[in-house]
N, C-alpha and C positions, 0 to 999 in steps of 0.2 A: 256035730259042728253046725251044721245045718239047722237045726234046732233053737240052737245058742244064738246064731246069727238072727234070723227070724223074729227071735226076743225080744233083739238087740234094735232090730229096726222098728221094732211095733213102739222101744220106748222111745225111740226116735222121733218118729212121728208123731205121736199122739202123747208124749211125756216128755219129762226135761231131761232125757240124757242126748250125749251129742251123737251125732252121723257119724260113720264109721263105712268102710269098703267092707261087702261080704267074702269079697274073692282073696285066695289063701296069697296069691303072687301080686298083690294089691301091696302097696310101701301103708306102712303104719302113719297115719296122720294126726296131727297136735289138735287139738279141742279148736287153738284159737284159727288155726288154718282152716280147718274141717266147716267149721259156723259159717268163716268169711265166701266159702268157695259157695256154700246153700244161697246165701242170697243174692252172691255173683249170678247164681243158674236164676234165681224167682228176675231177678235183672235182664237178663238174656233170651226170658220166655217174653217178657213184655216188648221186649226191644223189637225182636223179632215179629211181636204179634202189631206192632205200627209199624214196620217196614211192609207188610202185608196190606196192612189198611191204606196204605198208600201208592199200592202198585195196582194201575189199572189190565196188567198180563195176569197179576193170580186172581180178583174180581173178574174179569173174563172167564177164565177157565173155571171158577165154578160154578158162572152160571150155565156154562155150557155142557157141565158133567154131572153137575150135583142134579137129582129127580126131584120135583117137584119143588127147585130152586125158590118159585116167585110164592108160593103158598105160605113157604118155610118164613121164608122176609114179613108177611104179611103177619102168620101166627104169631110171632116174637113182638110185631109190631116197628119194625125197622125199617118202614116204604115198603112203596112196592117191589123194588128190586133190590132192598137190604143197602139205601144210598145212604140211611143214617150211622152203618155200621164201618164206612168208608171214608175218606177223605181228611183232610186237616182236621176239622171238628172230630172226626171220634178218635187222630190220636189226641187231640188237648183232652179230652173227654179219659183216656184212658192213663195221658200221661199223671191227669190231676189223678188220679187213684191211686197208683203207685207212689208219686211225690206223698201223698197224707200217709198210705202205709210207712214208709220210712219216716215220715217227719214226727209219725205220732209215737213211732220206736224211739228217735232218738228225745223226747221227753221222755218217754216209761224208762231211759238207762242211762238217765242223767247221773250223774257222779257216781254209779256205780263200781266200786276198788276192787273186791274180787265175783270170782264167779260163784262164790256159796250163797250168793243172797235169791230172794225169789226171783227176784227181776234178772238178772244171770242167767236164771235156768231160762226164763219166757225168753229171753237172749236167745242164748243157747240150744234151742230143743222146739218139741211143739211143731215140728214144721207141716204138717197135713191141718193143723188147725190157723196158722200160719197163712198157707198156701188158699186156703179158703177165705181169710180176711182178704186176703187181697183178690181173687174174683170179684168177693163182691163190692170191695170197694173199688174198682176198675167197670162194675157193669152198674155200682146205683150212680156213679157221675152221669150217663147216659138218662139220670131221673132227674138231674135238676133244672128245677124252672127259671124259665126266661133265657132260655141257651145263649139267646142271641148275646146278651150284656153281658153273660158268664163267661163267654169265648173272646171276649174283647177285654174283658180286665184281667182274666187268665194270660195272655198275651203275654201284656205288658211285667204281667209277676214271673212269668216266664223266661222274659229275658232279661231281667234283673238277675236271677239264679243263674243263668246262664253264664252272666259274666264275670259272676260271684266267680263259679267254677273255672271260669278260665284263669280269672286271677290268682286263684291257689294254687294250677299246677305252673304259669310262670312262675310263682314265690318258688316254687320247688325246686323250677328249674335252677332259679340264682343260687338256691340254697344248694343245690345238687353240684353248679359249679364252684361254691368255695368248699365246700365240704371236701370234693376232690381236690381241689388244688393243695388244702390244708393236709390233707392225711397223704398225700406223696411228697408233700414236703418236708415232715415229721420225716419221714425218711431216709433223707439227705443227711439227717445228723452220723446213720452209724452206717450207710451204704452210701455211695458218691453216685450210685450207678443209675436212681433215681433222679439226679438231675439230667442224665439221658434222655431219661423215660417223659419226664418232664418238657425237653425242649422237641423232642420229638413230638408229643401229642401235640404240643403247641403250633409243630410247623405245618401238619397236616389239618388242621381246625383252621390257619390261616388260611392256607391251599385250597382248602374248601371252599371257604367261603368267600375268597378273592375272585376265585374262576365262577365258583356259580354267578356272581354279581357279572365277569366279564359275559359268560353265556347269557347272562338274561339282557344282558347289553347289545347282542349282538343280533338274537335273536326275536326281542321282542321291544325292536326299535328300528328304526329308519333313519336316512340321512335327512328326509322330509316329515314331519308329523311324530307322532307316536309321542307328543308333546307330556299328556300326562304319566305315559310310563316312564320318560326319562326323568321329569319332574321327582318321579316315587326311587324310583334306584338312585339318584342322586343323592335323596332324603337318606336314604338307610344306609347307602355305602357311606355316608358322612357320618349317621350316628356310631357306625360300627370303628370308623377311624377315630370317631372323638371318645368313645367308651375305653380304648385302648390308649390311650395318649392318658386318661384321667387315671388307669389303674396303675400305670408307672412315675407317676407325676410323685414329687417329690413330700407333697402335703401331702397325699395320702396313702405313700408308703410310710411316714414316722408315725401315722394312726394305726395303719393297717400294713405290716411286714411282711403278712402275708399275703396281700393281695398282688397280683400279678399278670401273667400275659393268657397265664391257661383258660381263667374266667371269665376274660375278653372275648375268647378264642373261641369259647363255645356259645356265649351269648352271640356273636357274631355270626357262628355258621347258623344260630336257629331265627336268628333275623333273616339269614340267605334265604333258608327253606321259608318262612312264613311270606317274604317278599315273591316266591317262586308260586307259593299257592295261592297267593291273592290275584298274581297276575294270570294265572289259568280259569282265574273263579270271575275274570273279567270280563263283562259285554263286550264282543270283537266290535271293529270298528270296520266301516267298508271305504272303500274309496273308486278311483276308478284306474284303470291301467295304461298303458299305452296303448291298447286297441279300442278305449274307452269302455271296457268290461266291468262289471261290479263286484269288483273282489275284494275279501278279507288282507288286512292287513293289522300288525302290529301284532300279529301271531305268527309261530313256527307253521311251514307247510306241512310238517310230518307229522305236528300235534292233531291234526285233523283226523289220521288215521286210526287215533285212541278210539273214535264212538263208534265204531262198524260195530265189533261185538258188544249192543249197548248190553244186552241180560250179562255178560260175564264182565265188564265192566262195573256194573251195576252191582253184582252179588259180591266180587273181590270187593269195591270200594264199603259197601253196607258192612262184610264182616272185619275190615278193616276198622271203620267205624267204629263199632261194638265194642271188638279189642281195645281200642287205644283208650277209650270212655274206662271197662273196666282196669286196666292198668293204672290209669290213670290215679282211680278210685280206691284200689286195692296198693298200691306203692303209697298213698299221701296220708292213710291212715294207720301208717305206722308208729310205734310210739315216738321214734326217734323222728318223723319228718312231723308230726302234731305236737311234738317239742319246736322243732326250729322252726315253724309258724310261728312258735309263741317268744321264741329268740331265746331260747336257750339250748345252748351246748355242750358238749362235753368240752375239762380241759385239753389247751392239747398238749399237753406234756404227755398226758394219757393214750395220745393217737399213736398206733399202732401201724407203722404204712404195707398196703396191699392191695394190689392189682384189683380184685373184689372185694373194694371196701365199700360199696353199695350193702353188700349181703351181710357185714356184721362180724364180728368176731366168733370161730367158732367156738363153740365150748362143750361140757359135759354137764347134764344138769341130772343130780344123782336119784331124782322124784323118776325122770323121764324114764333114766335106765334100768329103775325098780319096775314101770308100767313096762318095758320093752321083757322083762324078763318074766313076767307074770303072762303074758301070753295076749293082753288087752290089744282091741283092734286101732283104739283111742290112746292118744298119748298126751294125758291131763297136762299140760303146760299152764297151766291160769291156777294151781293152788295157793299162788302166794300173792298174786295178784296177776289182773288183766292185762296180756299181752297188747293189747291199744286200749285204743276210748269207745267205749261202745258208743256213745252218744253224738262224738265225731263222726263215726262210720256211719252212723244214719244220715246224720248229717251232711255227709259227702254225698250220698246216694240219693239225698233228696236232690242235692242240686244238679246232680248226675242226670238225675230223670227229668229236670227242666231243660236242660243240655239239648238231651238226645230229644224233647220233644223239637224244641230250637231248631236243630238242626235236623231232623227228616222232613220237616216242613218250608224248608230254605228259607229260616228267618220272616221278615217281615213280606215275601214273594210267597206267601203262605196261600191263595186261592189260584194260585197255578201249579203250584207243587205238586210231586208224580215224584214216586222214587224211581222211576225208569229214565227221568231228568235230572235225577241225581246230581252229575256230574256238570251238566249245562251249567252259561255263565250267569252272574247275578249280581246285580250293584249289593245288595244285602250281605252275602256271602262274602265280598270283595273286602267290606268296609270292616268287616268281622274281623277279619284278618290281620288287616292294615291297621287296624285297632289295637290287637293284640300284639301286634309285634312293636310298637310302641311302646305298649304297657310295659314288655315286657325290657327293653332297656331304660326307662325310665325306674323299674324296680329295681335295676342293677344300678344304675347313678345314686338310688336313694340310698343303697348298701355303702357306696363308697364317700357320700358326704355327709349321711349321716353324724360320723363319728367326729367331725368338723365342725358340722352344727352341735353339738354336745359333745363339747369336749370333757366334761364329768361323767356321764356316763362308759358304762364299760363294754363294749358290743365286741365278740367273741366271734367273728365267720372268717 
């Protein structure tokens, strides 16, 4: 068995068959899960390896343990104290290698339909040869000339992708909201019980995001000042009452039957939270007190006690991070969410309603049960075609990797940046936000007038 496995990894790596677990109590994994999870990890090691390049506590500590630290720096050629191997410049440096790895896959797997063609396999397999292009494309960016102009238009192509990628996972999210709404409503035709289920999600997405808005009201505002924060809750608690007012409006229930209060509801409570994190990601403001002291104001007094543990702060918020990027990455490259990108859905006469209708309908697929019975650690799912877009997933992962360069560098605050200030506030950070949550009910109005502006047209969410 041991043997067999050993084989099996050699083709792994170095051939086109797919990764597989050797251990016998390991669950059997599908070709297309198995691939996605390989470059989630080549993902995770870079990620990881610029959160490093940005902490001046682990650059400390190895020039303080590693022997012959400043030789090692010198040999390589990275300064004297290995400063080139550090800071904002070598993750752009690193991020641009990673982004070309992925960008240059999703060309090589463009229109690719199944996995028997050769480009499938280089997909699918290869990964020590794989894992090698991408060293060296992460250490020849540290070769190219004139750094200086290459880190300044790198920048800018930076946060172009960056906000690509934000814009996809709000599309999602709007899509994520009528999808729900549509498939518990399907429901209702042969159970009553999901109108329940219905006004119940409804009332606690309201509750949500009613009271967060009151706490952020109470909290991070005064009877005196605190001018622009009231100005910004003002702003969002109004777009969240007018998103809600427009989805029961009378023109666009006779386009849209299904649109409703649950879609409001959740676009609502993610305005709460984006309105919540832009106001923590905000420059405090001082003023003076009654004893005429210079205190903070227009922040909570207890928020202050978050940065005592800044390393365990720091390391939750970085693999927080990580996770959300790959989530993010790995949920929107599925076939059915890089359909409703492209506005196409299933009918719903067809909708089947269920609590986990995120995860799909289950089903039996008689290929898979013939591999589960033959003893294979692989469970071929992609013989009849490719479970996503391969050339989407690169594509996601490209912008994923301008993202994450984006944000460990805190945006355009990028020559003070330190991931141990991670958390500290930032007009850059702030504005991201306050951005994004914007976009993100302006993509939900376009959902619901859309179909008003083009009344010929047939739009299905």
């Amino acid at each position: 068995m041991s043997a067999q496995c050993c084989a099996g990894q050699l083709a792994c790596c170095c051939g086109p068959a797919s990764c597989s677990p050797c251990c016998g109590c390991c669950p059997k994994i599908p070709q297309s899960r198995g691939t996605r999870f390989m470059y989630a990890l080549y993902f995770i090691l870079i990620a990881v390896l610029c959160c490093i390049m940005m902490s001046e506590t682990v650059f400390r500590m190895m020039r303080e343990h590693i022997p012959f630290f400043e030789d090692i720096c010198k040999g390589i050629q990275a300064g004297d104290s290995c400063e080139k191997l550090v800071g904002y410049s070598a993750v752009y440096r690193v991020c641009f290698g990673m982004a070309c790895f992925f960008f240059i896959f999703s060309l090589l797997t463009f229109k690719v339909k199944n996995s028997k063609s050769c480009r499938a396999h280089i997909h699918n397999g290869f990964w020590f040869f794989k894992l090698l292009l991408l060293v060296a494309m992460c250490s020849g960016a540290f070769f190219i000339p004139d750094q200086e102009s290459f880190l300044n238009a790198w920048r800018y192509v930076g946060a172009v992708g960056a906000f690509i990628f934000i814009g996809i996972q709000l599309m999602l999210i709007v899509e994520f909201a009528h999808k729900w709404n549509k498939n518990w409503t399907a429901g209702t035709a042969t159970n009553k019980l999901w109108y329940a289920s219905l006004s119940l999600m409804t009332l606690i997405m309201y509750s949500i995001a009613t009271g967060g808005l009151i706490l952020m009201a109470v909290f991070y505002t005064q009877r005196e000042g605190c001018m622009e924060n009231k100005i910004f809750l003002g702003i969002n608690g109004g777009l969240c009452l007018l998103i809600s007012l427009m989805a029961i409006s009378p023109c666009v229930q006779n386009r849209q039957p299904h649109s409703g209060l649950l879609q409001s509801g959740l676009i609502s409570c993610y305005v709460t939270y984006l309105s919540f994190s832009a106001l923590t990601s905000k420059p405090v403001e001082f003023g003076l007190d009654e004893h005429g002291k210079n205190v903070t104001i227009c922040v909570p007094n207890f928020g202050q006690d978050l940065y005592r543990e800044r390393n365990l702060v720091t390391g939750l918020g970085t693999t927080l991070l990580i996770g959300c990027i790959l989530y993010s990455c790995l949920t929107s490259t599925t076939r059915s969410s890089s359909d409703a990108l492209q506005g196409r859905y299933g009918a719903p006469e067809l909708e089947v309603a269920r609590c986990c209708f995120c995860l799909g309908p289950k089903g039996e697929d008689p290929e898979e049960q013939q591999n589960l019975k033959e003893g294979s650690r692989v469970i071929y799912d992609e013989k009849r075609g490719t479970a996503y877009l391969y050339s989407y997933f690169h594509f996601v992962f490209f912008l994923a990797s301008l993202y994450m360069m984006m944000t460990v560098t805190s945006w355009f605050n990028y020559e003070s940046a330190k991931i141990e200030t991670f958390f500290n506030e930032s007009w850059s950070i702030f504005w991201v936000k306050m951005a994004s949550c914007w976009m993100c009910v302006l993509l939900y109005v376009g959902t619901l007038v859309a179909p008003l502006c083009c009344p010929s047209r047939q739009f299905s969410v």
